[in-house]
C-alpha positions as MATLAB code, in Angstrom:
seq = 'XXXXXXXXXXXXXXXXXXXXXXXXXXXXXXXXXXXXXXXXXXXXXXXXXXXXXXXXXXXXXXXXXXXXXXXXXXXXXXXXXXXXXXXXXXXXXXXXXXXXXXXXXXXXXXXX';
ca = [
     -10.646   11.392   36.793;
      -7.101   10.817   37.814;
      -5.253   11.216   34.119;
      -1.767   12.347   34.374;
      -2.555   14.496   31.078;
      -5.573   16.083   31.994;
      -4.137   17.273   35.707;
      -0.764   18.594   33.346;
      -3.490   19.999   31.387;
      -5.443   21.526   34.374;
      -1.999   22.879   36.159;
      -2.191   20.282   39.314;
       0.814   18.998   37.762;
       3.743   21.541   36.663;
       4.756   21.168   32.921;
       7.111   23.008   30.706;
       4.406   24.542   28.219;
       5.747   25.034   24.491;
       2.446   25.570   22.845;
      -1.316   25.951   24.221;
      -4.721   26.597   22.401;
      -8.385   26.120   23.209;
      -8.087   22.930   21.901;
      -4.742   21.511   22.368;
      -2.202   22.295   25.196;
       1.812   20.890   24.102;
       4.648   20.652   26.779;
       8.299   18.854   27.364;
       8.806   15.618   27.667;
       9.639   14.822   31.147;
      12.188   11.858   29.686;
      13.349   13.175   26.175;
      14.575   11.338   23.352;
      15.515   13.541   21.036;
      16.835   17.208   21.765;
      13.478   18.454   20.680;
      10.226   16.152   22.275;
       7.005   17.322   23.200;
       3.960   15.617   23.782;
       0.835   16.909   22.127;
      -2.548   16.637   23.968;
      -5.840   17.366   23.113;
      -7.690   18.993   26.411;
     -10.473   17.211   25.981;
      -9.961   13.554   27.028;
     -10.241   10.699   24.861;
      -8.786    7.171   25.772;
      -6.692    6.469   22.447;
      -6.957    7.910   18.466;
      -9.781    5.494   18.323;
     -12.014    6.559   20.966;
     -11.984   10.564   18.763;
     -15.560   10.447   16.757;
     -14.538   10.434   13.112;
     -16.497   13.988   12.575;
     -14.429   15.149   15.811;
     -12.407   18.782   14.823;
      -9.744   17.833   17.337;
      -7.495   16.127   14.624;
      -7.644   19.020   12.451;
      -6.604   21.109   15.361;
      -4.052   18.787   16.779;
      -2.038   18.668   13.213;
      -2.559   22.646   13.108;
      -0.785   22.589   16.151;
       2.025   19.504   15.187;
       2.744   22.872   12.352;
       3.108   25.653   14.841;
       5.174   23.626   17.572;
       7.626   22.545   14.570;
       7.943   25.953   13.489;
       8.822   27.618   16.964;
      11.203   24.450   17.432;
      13.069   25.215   14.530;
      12.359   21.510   13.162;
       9.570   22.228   10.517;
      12.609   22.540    7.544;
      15.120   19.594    8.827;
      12.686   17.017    9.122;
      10.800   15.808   12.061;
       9.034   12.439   13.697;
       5.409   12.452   14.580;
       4.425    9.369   16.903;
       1.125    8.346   18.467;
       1.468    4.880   20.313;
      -2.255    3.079   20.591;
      -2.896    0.599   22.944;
      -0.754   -2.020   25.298;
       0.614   -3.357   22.214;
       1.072   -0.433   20.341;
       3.406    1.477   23.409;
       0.681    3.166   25.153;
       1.494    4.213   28.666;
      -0.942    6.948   29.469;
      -4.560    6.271   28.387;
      -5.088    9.872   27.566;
      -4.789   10.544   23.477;
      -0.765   12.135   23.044;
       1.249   12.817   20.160;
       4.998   12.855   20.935;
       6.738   15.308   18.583;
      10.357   14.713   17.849;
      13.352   16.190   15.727;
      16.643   17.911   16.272;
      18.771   15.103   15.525;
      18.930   12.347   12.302;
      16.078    9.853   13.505;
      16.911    6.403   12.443;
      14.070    3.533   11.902;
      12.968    1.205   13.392;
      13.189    4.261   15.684;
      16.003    4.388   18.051;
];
């Protein structure tokens, strides 16, 4: 499988790790757009949110994880942005199921 995620998640490609489980591994964003951004992936692969069987455990662990990453980022008490794009439409560039996690600065809506 050539997913950009799952060789970051296998170490071909070098990331800047901020959080890694069993389940879940967390790291930088390469382009950031906020002064905290990571992007949240589950190691196992899964297209999109809707390819995840709905008695899957990954979601509980990937919002267990959205907690501790917001914690050691100092953004759990100011207020943080949680995003998961799905699909062309929806702002999907890497068909490999990521949560971008972003805070550090007042985040406006529509987001910008």
């Amino acid at each position: 499988m050539d997913c950009l995620f799952c060789r970051i998640v296998k170490g071909d490609i070098p990331s800047s790790k901020v959080y890694e489980d069993e389940w879940v591994y967390a790291f930088r964003d390469i382009d950031p757009q906020a002064p905290v951004h990571v992007v949240l992936v589950p190691k196992e692969h899964f297209k999109n949110i809707m390819e995840v069987p709905k008695d899957s455990e990954i979601m509980r662990h990937l919002g267990n994880a959205v907690q501790e990453i917001c914690k050691r980022e100092r953004i759990d008490k100011e207020g943080f942005r949680v995003v998961n794009n799905c699909g062309e439409k929806g702002g999907q560039t890497v068909e490999h199921l990521h949560f971008h996690i972003l805070g550090g600065r007042n985040l406006t809506w529509p987001p910008g």
